[in-house]
SERO-4910 file (N, C-alpha, C, O; in steps of 0.05 Angstrom, whole numbers):
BEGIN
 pado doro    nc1    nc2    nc3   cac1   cac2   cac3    cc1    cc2    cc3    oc1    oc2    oc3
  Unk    A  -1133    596   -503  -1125    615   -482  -1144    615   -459  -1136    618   -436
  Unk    A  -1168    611   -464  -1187    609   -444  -1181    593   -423  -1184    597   -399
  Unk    A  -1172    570   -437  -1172    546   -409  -1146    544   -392  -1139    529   -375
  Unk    A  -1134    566   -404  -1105    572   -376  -1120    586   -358  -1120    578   -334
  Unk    A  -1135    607   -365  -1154    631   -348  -1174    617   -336  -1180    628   -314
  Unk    A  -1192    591   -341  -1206    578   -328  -1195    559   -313  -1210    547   -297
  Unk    A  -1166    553   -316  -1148    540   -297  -1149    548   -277  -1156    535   -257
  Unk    A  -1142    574   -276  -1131    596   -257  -1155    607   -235  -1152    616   -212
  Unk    A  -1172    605   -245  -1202    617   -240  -1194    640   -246  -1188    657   -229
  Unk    A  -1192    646   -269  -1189    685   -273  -1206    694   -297  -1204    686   -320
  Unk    A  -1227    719   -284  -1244    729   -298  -1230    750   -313  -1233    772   -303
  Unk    A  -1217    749   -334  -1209    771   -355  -1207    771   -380  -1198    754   -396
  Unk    A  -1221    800   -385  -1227    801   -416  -1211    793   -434  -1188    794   -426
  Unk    A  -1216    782   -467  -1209    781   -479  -1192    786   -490  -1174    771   -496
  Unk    A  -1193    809   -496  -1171    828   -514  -1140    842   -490  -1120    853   -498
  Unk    A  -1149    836   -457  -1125    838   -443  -1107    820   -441  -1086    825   -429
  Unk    A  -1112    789   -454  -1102    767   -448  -1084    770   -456  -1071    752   -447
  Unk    A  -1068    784   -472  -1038    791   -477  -1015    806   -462   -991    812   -467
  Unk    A  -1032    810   -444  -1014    827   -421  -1022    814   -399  -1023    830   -381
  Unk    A  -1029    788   -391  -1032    770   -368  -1010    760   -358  -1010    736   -362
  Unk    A   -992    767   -348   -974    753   -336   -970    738   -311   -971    749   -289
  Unk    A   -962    703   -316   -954    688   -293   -932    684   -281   -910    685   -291
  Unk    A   -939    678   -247   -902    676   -245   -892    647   -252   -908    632   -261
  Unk    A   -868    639   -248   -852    613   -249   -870    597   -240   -877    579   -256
  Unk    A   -882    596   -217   -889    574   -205   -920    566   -224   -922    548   -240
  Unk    A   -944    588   -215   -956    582   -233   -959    574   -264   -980    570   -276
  Unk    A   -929    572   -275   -932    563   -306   -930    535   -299   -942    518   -312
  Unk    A   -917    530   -282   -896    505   -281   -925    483   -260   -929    459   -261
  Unk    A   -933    494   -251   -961    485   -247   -976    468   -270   -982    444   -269
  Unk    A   -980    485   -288   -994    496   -309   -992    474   -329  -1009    461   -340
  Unk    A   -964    473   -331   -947    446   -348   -938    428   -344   -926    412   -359
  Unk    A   -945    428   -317   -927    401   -295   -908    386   -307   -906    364   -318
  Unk    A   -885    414   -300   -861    416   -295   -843    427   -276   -860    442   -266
  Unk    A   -825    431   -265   -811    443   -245   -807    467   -259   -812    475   -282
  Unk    A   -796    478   -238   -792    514   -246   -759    509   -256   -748    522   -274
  Unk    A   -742    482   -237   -716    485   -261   -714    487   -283   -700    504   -294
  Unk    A   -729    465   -296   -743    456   -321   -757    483   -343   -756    485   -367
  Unk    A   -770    503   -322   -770    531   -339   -747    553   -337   -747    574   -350
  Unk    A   -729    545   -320   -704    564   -325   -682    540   -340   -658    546   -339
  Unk    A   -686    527   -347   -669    518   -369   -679    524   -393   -661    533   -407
  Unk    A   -706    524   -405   -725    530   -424   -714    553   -440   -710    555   -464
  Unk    A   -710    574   -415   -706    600   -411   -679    607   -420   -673    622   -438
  Unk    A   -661    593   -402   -632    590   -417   -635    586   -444   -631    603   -461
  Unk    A   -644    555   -449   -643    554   -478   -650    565   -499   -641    558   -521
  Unk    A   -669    585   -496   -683    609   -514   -710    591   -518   -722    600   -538
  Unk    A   -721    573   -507   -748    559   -518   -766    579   -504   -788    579   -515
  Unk    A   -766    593   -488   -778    615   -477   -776    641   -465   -758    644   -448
  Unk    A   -788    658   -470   -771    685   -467   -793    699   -446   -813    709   -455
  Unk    A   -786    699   -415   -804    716   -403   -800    749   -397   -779    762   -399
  Unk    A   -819    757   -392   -806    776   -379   -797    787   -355   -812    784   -336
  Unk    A   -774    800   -351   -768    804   -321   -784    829   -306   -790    852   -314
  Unk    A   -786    820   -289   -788    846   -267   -772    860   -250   -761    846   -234
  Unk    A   -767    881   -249   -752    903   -243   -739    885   -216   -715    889   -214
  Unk    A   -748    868   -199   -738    848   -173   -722    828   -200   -698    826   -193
  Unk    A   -724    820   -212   -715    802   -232   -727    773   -233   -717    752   -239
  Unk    A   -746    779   -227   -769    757   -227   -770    752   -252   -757    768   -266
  Unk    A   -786    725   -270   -793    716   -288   -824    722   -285   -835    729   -264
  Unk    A   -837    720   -308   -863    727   -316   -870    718   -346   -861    730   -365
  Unk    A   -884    699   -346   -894    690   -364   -923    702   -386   -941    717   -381
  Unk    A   -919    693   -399   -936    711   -425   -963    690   -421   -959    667   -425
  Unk    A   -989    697   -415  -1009    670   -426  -1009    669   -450  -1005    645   -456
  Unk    A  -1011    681   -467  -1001    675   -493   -991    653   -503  -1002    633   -513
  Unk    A   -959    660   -497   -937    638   -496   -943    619   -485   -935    597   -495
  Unk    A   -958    619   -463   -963    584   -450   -972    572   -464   -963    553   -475
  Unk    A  -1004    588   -466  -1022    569   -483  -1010    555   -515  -1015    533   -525
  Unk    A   -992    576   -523   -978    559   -551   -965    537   -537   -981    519   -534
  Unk    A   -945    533   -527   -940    507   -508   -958    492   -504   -955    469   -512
  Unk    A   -975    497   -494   -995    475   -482  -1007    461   -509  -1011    437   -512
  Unk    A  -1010    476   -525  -1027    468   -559  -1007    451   -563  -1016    428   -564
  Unk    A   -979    453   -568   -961    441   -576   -954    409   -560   -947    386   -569
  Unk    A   -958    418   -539   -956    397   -525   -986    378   -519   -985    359   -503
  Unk    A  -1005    384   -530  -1030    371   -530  -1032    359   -565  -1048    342   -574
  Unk    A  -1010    373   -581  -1018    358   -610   -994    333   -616   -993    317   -634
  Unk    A   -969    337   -585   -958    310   -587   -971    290   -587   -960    268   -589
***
C-alpha cells in the first residue's frame, strides 16, 4: 500500500489508508491503463468504486494495491 502513496507523493497515515480515495484518472495512471479500460472493469464487476454524489468514480487504495500485487505476481 505504501508504494501507491509514494507514487502519489502522499504523506498519510497508516491506519487512514482505507479511506484514500482516487479518481479514474489517477488509478488508470497508476496501472497504465485507460480510464475505458476501468469503466469496463467496473461494468464487469472486477471493480467496485465508489460514487460521488456528481457520480464520479473513486477508487479504494486498498483495492488498487490488491491489483497491482496481482498483477506484479503475473
Amino acid at each position: 500500500m505504501w508504494k501507491i502513496l509514494e507514487k502519489l507523493g502522499m504523506g498519510i497515515l497508516y491506519n487512514c489508508m482505507e479511506q484514500t480515495l482516487l479518481s479514474i484518472n489517477k488509478v488508470a495512471q497508476l496501472l497504465g491503463v485507460t480510464t475505458k479500460t476501468l469503466r469496463n472493469w467496473d461494468s464487469a464487476g472486477k471493480l467496485c468504486p465508489i460514487r460521488t454524489l456528481g457520480g464520479h468514480r473513486r477508487y479504494s487504495v486498498v483495492d488498487i494495491q490488491k491489483i497491482i500485487n496481482v498483477k506484479n505476481s503475473e
